[in-house]
C-alpha positions as CSV (number, residue, x, y, z in Angstrom):
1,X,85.9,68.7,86.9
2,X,85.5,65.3,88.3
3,X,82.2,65.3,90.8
4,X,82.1,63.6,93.8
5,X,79.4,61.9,96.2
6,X,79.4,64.6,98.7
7,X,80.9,62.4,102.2
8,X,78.3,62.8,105.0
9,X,79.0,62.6,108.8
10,X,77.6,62.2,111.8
11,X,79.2,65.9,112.7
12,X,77.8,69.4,111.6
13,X,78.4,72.9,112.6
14,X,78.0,72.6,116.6
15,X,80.4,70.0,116.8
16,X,83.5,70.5,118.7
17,X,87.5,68.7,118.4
18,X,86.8,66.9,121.1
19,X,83.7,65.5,119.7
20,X,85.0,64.5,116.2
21,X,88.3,62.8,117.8
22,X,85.9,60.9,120.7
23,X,87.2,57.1,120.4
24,X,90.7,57.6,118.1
25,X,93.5,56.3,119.0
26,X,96.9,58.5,117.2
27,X,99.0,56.5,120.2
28,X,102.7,56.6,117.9
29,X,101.7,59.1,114.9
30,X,103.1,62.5,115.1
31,X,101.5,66.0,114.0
32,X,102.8,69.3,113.3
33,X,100.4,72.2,113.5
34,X,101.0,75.8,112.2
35,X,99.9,78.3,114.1
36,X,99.5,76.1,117.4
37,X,99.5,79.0,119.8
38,X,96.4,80.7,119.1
39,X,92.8,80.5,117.9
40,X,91.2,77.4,116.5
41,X,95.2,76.0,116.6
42,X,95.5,75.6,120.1
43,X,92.1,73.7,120.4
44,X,93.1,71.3,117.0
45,X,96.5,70.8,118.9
46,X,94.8,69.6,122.1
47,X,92.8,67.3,120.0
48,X,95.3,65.5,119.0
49,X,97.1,65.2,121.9
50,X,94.8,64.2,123.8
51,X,93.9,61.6,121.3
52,X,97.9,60.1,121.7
53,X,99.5,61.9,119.1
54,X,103.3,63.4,119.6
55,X,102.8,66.8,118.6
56,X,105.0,70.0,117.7
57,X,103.7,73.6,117.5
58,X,105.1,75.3,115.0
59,X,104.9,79.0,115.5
60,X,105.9,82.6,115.0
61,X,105.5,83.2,118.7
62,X,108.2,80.4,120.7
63,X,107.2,81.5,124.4
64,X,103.1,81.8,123.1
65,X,103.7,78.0,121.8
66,X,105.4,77.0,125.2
67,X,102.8,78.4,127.4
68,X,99.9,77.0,124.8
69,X,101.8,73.5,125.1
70,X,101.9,73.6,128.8
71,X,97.8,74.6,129.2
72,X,97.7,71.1,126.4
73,X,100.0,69.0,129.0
74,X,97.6,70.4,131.8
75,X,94.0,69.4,129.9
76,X,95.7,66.2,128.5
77,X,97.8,64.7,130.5
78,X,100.0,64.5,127.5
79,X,103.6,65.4,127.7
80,X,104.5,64.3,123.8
81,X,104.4,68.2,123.0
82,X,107.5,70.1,120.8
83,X,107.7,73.8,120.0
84,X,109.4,75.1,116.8
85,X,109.8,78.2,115.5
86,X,108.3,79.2,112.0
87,X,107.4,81.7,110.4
88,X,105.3,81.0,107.2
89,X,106.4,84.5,105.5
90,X,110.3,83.7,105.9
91,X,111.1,81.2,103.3
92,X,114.4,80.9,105.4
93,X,112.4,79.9,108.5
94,X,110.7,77.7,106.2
95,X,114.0,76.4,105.5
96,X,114.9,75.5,108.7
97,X,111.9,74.0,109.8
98,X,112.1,71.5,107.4
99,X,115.7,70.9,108.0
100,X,115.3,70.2,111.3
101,X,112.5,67.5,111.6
102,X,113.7,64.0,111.1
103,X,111.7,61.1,111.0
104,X,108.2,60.1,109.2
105,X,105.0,62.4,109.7
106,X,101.8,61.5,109.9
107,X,99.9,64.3,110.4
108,X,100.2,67.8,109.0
109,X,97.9,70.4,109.6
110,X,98.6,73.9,107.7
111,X,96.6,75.7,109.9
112,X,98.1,79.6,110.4
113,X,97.9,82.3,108.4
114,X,96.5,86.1,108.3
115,X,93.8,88.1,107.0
116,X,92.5,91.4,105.5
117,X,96.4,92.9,106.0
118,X,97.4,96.2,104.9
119,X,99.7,95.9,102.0
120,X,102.7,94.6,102.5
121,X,105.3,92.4,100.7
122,X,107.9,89.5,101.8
123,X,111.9,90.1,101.1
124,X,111.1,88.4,97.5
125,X,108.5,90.7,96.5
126,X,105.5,88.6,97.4
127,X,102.0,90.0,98.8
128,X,102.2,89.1,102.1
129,X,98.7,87.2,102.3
130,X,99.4,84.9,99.5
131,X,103.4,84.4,100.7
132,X,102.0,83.2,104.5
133,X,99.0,81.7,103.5
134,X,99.9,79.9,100.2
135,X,103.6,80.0,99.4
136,X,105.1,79.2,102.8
137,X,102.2,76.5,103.8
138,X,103.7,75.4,99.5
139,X,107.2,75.2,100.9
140,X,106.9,74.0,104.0
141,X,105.0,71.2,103.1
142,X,106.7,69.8,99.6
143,X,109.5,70.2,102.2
144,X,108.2,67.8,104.3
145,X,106.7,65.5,101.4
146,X,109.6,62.8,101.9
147,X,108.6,62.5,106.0
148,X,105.0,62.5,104.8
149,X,105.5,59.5,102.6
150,X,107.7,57.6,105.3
151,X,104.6,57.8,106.8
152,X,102.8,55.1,105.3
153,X,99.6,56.9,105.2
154,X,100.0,60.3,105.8
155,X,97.0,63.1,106.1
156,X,97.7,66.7,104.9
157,X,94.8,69.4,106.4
158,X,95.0,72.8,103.8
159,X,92.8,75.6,105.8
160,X,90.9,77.7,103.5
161,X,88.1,79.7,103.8
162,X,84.4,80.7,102.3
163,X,86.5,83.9,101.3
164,X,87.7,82.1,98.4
165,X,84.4,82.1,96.7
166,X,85.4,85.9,95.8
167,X,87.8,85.2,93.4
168,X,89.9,82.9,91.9
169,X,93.6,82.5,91.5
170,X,95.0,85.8,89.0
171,X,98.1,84.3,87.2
172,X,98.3,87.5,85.4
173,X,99.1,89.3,88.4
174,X,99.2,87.3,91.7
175,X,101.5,89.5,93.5
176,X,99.5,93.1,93.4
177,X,102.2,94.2,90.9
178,X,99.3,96.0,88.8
179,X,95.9,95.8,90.4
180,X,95.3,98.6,92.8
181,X,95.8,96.0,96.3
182,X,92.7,95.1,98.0
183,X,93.1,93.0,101.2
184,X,89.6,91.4,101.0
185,X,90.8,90.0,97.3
186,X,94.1,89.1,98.1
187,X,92.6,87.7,101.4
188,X,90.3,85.5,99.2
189,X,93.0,84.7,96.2
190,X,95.6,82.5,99.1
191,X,92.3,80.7,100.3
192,X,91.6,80.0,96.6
193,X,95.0,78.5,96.2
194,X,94.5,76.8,100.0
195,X,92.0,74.8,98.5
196,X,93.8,74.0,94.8
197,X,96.3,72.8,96.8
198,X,94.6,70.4,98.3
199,X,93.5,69.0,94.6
200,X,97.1,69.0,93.1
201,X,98.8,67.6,95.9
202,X,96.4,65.0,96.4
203,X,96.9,63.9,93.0
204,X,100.6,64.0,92.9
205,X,100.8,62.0,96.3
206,X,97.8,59.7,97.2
207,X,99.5,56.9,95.1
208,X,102.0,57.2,98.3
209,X,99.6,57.3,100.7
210,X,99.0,60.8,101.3
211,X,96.0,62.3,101.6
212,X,95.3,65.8,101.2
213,X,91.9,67.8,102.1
214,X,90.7,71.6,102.3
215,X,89.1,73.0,105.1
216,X,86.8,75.9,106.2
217,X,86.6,75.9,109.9
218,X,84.0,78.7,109.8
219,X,83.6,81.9,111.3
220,X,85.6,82.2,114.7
221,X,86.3,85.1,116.4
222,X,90.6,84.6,116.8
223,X,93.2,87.1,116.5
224,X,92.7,86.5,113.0
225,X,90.2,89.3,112.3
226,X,92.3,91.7,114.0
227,X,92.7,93.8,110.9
228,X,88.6,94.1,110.4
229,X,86.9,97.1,111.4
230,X,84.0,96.8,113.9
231,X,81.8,97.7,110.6
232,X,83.1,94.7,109.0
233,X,82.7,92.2,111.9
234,X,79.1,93.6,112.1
235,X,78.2,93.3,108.1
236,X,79.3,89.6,108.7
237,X,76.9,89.2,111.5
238,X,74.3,90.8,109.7
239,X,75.0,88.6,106.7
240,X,73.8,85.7,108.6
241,X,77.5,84.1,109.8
242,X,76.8,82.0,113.0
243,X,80.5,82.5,114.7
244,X,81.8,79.6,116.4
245,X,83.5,78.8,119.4
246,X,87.7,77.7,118.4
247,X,86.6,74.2,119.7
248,X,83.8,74.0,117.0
249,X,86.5,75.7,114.5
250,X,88.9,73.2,114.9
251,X,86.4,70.0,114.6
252,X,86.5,70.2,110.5
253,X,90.3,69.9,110.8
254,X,91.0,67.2,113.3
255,X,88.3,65.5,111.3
256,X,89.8,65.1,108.3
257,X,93.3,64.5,110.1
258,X,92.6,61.8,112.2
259,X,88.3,60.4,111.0
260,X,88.5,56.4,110.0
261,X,85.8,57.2,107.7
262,X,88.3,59.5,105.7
263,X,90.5,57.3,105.4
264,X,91.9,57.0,101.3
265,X,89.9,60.4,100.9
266,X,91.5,63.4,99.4
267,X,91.4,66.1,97.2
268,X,88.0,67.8,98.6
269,X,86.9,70.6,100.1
270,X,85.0,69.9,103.8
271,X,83.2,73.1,106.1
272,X,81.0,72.1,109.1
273,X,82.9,68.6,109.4
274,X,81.1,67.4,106.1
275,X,82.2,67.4,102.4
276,X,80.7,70.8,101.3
277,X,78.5,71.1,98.2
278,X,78.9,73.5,95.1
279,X,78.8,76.9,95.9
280,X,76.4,78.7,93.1
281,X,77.1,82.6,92.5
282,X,74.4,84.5,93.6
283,X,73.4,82.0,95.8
284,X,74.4,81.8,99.9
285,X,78.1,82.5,100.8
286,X,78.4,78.9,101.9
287,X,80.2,76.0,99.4
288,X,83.1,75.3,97.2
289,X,83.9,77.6,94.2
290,X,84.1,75.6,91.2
291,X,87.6,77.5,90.5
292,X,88.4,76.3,93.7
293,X,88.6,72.8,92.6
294,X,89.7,73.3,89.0
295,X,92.6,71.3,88.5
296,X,93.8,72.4,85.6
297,X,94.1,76.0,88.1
298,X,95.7,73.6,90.3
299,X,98.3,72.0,88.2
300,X,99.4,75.6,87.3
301,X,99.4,77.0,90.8
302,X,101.9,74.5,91.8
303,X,104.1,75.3,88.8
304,X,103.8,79.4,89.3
305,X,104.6,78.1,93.1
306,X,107.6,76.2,92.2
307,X,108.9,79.1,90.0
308,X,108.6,81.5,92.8
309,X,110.3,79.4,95.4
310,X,113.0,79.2,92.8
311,X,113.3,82.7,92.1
312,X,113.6,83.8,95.3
């Protein structure tokens, strides 16, 4: 694996959306954000918008995104707000998503997803965590790859999480078909393939001026934990996570989607709004797992992931 100078900012931990986007101007680029309507979304979408950007929530939830674009119009000022409906787990919603947007975009932030969920599968067969977090973020945006390009320079955001340090990517069985399920692994496999993601497309693209970067935006407590138990919010405590406010989660993000001193830079893996060192087994659960940024794993996670789109 290729190693890097680590990129430093000015920005850590404490810093906030507001803070990283202080003195950019996005006046005539457009956004789409999944999962605007909630959690560290809402906070990356006023970001943006209040930077200039034209943005469209893309969401599950229409009326949530509506009412979450409205509170953005009041904080803002900015009226340059869309509402779509997707749904990351529908390949069909998927679909239409990327049917219906016309015109370049310059700024995509694959921000939704879910967490420690009961089993469950998609209408293909797929385990639901990697299917929203992986294969949907996959479709939607290869969907959108000819937009992305029109761009000119174009910056993909692929939210991960330290959660991938658990395990890496099993080709053998990626779907639960033979492993008893565990929703902490599967949970940590999708953020795995978040951030491999980021390497292959990053490869594939830059030469077109696309830019693609992982993020962890820490620990923030959102309706994303909804499926831990009280005992597992408290081990995390006690395991030293400092939880963050949304604002503070969303600063890594709108940092790599809109920071001059990103700009050309791709294919990493930031947390606290600065290019995040090698995680080392046994060591803190802070980093990024060198399967994680394997691009030979990566290369084959977008062929398995063309395959399944295909299949289904």
């Amino acid at each position: 694996m290729t190693e890097f100078n680590l990129i430093t900012t000015s920005f850590n931990a404490k810093s906030t959306a507001a803070d990283v986007v202080a003195g950019v101007d996005l006046t005539g680029r457009r956004a789409v954000v999944t999962g605007g309507a909630s959690g560290i979304g809402v906070e990356t979408v006023r970001a943006l918008a209040g930077a200039g950007a034209e943005v469209t929530l893309a969401v599950r939830d229409v009326e949530a995104g509506r009412r979450t674009a409205d509170d953005v119009t009041a904080t803002t000022g900015s009226k340059q707000l869309h509402v779509a409906p997707l749904d990351l787990s529908d390949q069909a919603s998927v679909a239409a998503f990327v049917a219906g947007w016309e015109g370049p975009l310059h700024v995509l932030v694959n921000n939704a997803g879910v967490m420690y969920t009961p089993e469950r599968r998609t209408r293909e067969g797929w385990e639901l965590q990697l299917a929203t977090n992986h294969l949907g973020h996959f479709a939607l945006t290869t969907g959108l790859h000819a937009a992305l390009a029109a761009a000119g320079r174009a910056r993909v955001v692929s939210l991960s999480s330290v959660g991938h340090v658990e395990t890496p990517v099993d080709f053998d069985d990626i779907n639960f078909r033979r492993r008893p399920y565990d929703p902490a692994v599967a949970y940590g496999q999708s953020k795995t393939a978040n951030a491999l993601f980021a390497v292959e497309a990053n490869r594939r693209w830059s030469d077109e001026g696309i830019t693609v970067n992982a993020a962890h935006p820490g620990a923030v407590l959102t309706n994303l934990t909804r499926h831990m138990s009280t005992e597992e919010l408290d081990a995390a405590v006690a395991s030293g996570y400092e939880f963050k406010t949304p604002e503070q989660g969303a600063a890594t993000s709108v940092l790599l989607a809109t920071s001059p001193r990103l700009e050309g830079v791709g294919g990493r893996y930031f947390d606290d709004c600065n290019e995040a060192a090698r995680y080392v087994p046994g060591g803190p659960r802070k980093g990024v797992a060198d399967h994680a940024r394997d691009p030979e794993a990566a290369a084959r996670l977008w062929q398995v992931s063309l395959d399944l789109l295909a299949a289904a």
